[in-house]
C-alpha positions in Angstrom: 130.4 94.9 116.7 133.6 93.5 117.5 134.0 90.9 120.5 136.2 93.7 121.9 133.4 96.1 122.1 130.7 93.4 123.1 133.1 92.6 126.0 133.9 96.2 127.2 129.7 96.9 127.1 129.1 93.9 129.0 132.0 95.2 131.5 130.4 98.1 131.8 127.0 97.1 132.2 128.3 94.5 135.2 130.2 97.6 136.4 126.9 99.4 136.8 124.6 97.1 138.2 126.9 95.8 141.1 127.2 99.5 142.0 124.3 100.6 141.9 122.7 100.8 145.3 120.0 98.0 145.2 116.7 98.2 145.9 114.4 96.3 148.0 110.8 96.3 148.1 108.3 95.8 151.1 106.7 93.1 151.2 103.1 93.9 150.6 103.5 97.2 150.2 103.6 99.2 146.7 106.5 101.8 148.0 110.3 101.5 147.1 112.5 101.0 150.6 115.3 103.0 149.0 114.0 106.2 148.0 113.8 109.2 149.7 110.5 109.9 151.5 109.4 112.8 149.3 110.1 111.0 146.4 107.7 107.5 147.7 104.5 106.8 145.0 102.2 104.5 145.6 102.1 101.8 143.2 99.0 102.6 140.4 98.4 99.6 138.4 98.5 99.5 134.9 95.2 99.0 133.7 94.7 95.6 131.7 93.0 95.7 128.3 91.2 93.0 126.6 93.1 91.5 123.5 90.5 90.4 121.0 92.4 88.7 117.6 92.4 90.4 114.4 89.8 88.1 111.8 90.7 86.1 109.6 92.2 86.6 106.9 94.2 88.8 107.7 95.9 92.2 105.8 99.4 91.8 105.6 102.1 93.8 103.2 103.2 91.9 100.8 107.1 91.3 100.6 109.4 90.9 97.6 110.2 87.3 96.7 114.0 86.3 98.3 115.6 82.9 99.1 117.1 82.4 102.6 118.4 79.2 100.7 116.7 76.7 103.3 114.8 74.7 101.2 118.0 74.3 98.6 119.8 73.2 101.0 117.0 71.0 102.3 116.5 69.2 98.7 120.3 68.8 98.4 120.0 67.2 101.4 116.9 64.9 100.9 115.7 66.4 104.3 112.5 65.7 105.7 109.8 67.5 108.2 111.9 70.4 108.3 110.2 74.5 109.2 110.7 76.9 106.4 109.4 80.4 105.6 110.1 81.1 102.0 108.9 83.5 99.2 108.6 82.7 95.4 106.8 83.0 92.3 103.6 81.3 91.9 105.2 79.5 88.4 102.0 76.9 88.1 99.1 76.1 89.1 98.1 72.4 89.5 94.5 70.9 90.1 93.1 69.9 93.6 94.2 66.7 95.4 90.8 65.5 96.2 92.2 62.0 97.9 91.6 62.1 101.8 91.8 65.9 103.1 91.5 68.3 99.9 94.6 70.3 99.0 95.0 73.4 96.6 98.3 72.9 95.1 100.6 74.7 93.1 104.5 75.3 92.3 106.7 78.2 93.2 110.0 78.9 91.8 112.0 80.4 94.4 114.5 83.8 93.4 117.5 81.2 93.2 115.6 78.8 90.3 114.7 76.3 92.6 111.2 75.0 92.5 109.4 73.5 95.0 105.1 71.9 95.2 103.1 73.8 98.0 100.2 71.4 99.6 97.6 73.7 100.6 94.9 71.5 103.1 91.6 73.7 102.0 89.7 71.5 104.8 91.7 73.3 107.2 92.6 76.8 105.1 90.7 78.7 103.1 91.7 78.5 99.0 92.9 81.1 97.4 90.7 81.7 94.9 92.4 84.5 93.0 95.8 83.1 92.8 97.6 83.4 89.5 101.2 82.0 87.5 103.2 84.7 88.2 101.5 86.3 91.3 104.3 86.7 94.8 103.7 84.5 97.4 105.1 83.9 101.3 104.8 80.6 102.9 105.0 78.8 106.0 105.0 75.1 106.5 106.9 71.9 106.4 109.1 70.8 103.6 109.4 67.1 102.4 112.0 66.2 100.4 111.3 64.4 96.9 112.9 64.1 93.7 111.0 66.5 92.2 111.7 69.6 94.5 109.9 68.5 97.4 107.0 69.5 99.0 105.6 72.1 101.1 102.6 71.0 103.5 101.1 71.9 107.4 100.2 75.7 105.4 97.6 76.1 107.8 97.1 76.0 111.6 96.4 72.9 113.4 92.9 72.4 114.8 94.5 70.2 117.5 97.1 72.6 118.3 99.4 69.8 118.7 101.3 71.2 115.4 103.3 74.4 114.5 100.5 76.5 112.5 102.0 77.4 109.0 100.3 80.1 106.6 100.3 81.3 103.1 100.5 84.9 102.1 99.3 86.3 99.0 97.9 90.0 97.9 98.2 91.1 101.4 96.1 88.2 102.8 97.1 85.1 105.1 95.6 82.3 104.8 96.1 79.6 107.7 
């Protein structure tokens, strides 16, 4: 849309709404001053339902892997504790960092080449047990630069809720 046409629907819509007769409700009472009497309703509330959270983990479809190009543009960059959402290739899998809080790790090679170590806290998260080399995953979390790719970490919510919660998706499944 052209900043001609965004500027003749936004005329338009001002055009409307300052001649349109306004309306005015009573206060503390559910009927509308400005319509006709035959045409007043009392106000019938919408009945509130309960939201109960789907469990966890949850079914997700799984999406094709693409680079937005954030996180190559984040390792040419040497940037640090910066958001992404990304999804790659599962291209190894590395054993467990058992030092302090436990992580699953692995690397994933992005659609443009670029690889990049994901940091999975299972303290927080559960594993993914069935992950392979090869297998599609989307991710979540914060990237770190280092000279290796960087790194990938906060995949999971944060039991404090003080943090951004991250995720990993695999087969369908989130894992947070």
């Amino acid at each position: 849309m052209s900043i001609k046409q965004v500027l003749i629907a936004v005329g338009i819509v001002l055009v409307v709404f300052f001649t349109l007769p306004s309306v005015l409700l009573q206060q503390g009472s559910t009927t509308v001053v400005s319509a006709p009497p035959e045409s007043r309703r009392p106000f019938v509330p919408v009945e509130e339902k309960s939201f109960t959270p789907p469990p966890a983990p949850v079914q997700a479809p799984v999406q094709a892997p693409v680079s937005s190009g954030v996180i190559e543009n984040a390792f040419r960059t040497r940037a640090t504790t910066l958001p992404v959402m990304e999804t790659g290739t599962v291209s190894r899998i590395l054993p467990d960092d058992n030092q302090g809080s436990r992580h699953q790790r692995f690397i994933v090679t992005l659609a443009s080449g670029h690889t990049v170590l994901i940091a999975h806290n299972i303290d927080i998260a559960a594993r993914i047990g069935s992950l392979r080399q090869g297998d599609a995953i989307a991710f979540s979390g914060i990237y770190e630069w280092n000279d290796k790719g960087g790194v990938v970490h906060w995949t999971h919510h944060d039991p404090s809720g003080r943090h951004a919660a991250g995720y990993l998706q695999h087969n369908g499944t989130i894992y947070q």
